[in-house]
C-alpha distance (Angstrom), angle and dihedral (degrees) to the residues before:
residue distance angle dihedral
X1 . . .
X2 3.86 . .
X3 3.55 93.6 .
X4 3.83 79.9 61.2
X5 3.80 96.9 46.5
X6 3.60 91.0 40.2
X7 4.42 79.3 71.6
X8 3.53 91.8 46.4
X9 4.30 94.1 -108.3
X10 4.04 103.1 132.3
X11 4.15 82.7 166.7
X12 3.85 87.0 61.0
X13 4.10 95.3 41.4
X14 3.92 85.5 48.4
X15 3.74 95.6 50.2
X16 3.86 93.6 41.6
X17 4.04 80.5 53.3
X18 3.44 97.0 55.1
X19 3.73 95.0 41.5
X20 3.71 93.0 52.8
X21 3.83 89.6 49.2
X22 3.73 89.5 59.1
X23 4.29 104.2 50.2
X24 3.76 90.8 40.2
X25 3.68 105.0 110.3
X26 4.04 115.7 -117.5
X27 4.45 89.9 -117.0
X28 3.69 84.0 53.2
X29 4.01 88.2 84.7
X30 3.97 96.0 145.3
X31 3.64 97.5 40.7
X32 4.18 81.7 50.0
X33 3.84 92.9 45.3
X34 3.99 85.9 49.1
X35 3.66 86.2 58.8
X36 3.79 104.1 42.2
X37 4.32 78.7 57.2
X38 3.44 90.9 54.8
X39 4.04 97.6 51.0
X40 3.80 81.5 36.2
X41 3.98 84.2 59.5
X42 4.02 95.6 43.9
X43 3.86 89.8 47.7
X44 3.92 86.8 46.1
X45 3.87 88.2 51.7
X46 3.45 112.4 26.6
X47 4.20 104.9 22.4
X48 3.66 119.9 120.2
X49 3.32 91.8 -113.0
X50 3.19 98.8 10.9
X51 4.34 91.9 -148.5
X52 3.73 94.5 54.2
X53 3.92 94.1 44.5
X54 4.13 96.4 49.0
X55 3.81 79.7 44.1
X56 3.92 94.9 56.5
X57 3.57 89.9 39.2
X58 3.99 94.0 48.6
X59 3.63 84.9 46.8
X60 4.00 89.4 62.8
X61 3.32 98.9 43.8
X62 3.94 107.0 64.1
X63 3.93 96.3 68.0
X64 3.87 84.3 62.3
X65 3.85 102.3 32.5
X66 3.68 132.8 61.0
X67 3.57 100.0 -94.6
X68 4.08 100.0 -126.7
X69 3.54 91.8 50.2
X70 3.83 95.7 51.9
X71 3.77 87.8 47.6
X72 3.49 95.5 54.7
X73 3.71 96.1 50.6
X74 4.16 119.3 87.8
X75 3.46 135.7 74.6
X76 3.38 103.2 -142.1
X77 4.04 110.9 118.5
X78 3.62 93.0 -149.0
X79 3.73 94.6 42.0
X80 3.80 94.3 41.6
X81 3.56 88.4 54.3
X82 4.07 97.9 52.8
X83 4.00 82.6 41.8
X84 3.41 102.2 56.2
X85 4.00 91.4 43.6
X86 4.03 91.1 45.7
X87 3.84 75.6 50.8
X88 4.03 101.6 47.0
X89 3.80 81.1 53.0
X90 3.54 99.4 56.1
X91 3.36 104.8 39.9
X92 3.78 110.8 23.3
X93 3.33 96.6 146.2
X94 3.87 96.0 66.4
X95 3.70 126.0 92.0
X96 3.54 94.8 -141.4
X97 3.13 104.2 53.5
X98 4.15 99.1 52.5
X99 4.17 78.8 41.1
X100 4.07 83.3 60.9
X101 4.00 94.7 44.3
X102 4.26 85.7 52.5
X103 3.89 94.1 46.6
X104 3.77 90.9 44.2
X105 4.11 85.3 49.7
X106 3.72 91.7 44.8
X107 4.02 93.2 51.2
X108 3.84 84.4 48.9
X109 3.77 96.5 53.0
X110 4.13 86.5 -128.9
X111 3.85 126.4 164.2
X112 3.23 89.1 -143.4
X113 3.93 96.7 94.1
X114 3.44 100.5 96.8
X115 3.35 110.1 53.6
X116 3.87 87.2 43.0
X117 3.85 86.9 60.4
X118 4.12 86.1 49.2
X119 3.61 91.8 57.1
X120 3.87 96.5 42.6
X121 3.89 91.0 54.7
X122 3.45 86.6 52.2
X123 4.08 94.9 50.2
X124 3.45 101.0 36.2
X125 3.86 119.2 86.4
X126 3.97 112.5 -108.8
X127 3.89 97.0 -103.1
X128 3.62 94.2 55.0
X129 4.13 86.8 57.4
X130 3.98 99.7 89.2
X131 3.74 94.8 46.0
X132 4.30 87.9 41.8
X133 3.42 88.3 55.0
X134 3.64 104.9 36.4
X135 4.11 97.2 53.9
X136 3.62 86.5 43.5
X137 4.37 96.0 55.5
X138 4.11 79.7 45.4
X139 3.85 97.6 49.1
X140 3.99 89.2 39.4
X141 4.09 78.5 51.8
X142 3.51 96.3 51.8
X143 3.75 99.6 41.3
X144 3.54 97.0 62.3
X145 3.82 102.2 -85.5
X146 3.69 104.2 98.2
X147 3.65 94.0 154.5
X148 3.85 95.8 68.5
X149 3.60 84.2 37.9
C-alpha cells in the first residue's frame, strides 16, 4: 500500500487493501487490525471526504476487529471524539476504555477531565477504582498536569 501511494495510485493502495483484508487468516487479528489502520490512514488522507470515508471504513471493520481496539484507532479529532463516546457507551465498565477517553482529553488540552473521571467512578465496578484512579494521577502526570496528578 505505500509503495503504491508513494506513485501517486490511491486505486491500487485501495485494492491492495482490500485484497490483503481477504487472505489474512481470521487468528491473524493484529496483523488484520494493522491493516484496517492502514486503510483507516488512506481514507483519512486520501477519502473524498475524508470523515465520511474513515467512517464507512470504521463501520466495516468492527465485525472483524475487537471492538475497543478499532475504537481507539483514528486520528481524526472529530471522529476520535464520537469514537471514544460510542465507545464509553459500550463498554463503560472497562478501565481501558475511560483510560482512552482521559488520554485523548489530556492530548487535547480539554477541561473536560474531571468530570469524565466523576462519571467513570461512578460506572466502573468498585475493584476497578484503585487501578482507575491510579493510571489516571500518572497519565495527568505525564501529560503536563502534575499537580492533579
Amino acid at each position: 500500500m505505500a509503495f503504491m501511494l508513494s506513485l501517486a495510485d490511491v486505486e491500487n493502495a485501495r485494492s491492495i487493501a482490500e485484497r490483503t483484508l481477504k487472505t489474512i487468516n481470521i487468528c491473524e487479528e493484529t496483523e488484520k487490525l494493522n491493516i484496517w489502520v492502514a486503510y483507516f490512514n488512506l481514507e483519512n488522507e486520501y477519502g473524498n471526504p475524508p470523515e465520511e470515508a474513515v467512517q464507512k471504513i470504521f463501520q466495516r471493520a468492527l465485525p472483524y476487529c475487537e471492538p475497543k481496539n478499532a475504537h481507539e484507532r483514528t486520528e481524526q479529532p472529530k471522529l476520535a471524539d464520537d469514537l471514544l463516546n460510542k465507545m464509553i457507551r459500550k463498554f463503560k465498565h472497562s478501565c481501558k476504555a475511560w483510560l482512552r477517553q482521559i488520554q485523548w482529553l489530556l492530548k487535547q488540552n480539554r477541561d473536560e477531565v474531571q468530570s469524565v473521571v466523576k462519571r467513570a467512578v461512578l460506572c466502573l465496578p468498585q475493584h476497578k477504582h484503585i487501578k482507575f484512579l491510579s493510571q489516571t494521577a500518572i497519565l495527568e502526570f505525564k501529560c503536563w498536569v502534575p499537580d492533579r496528578g
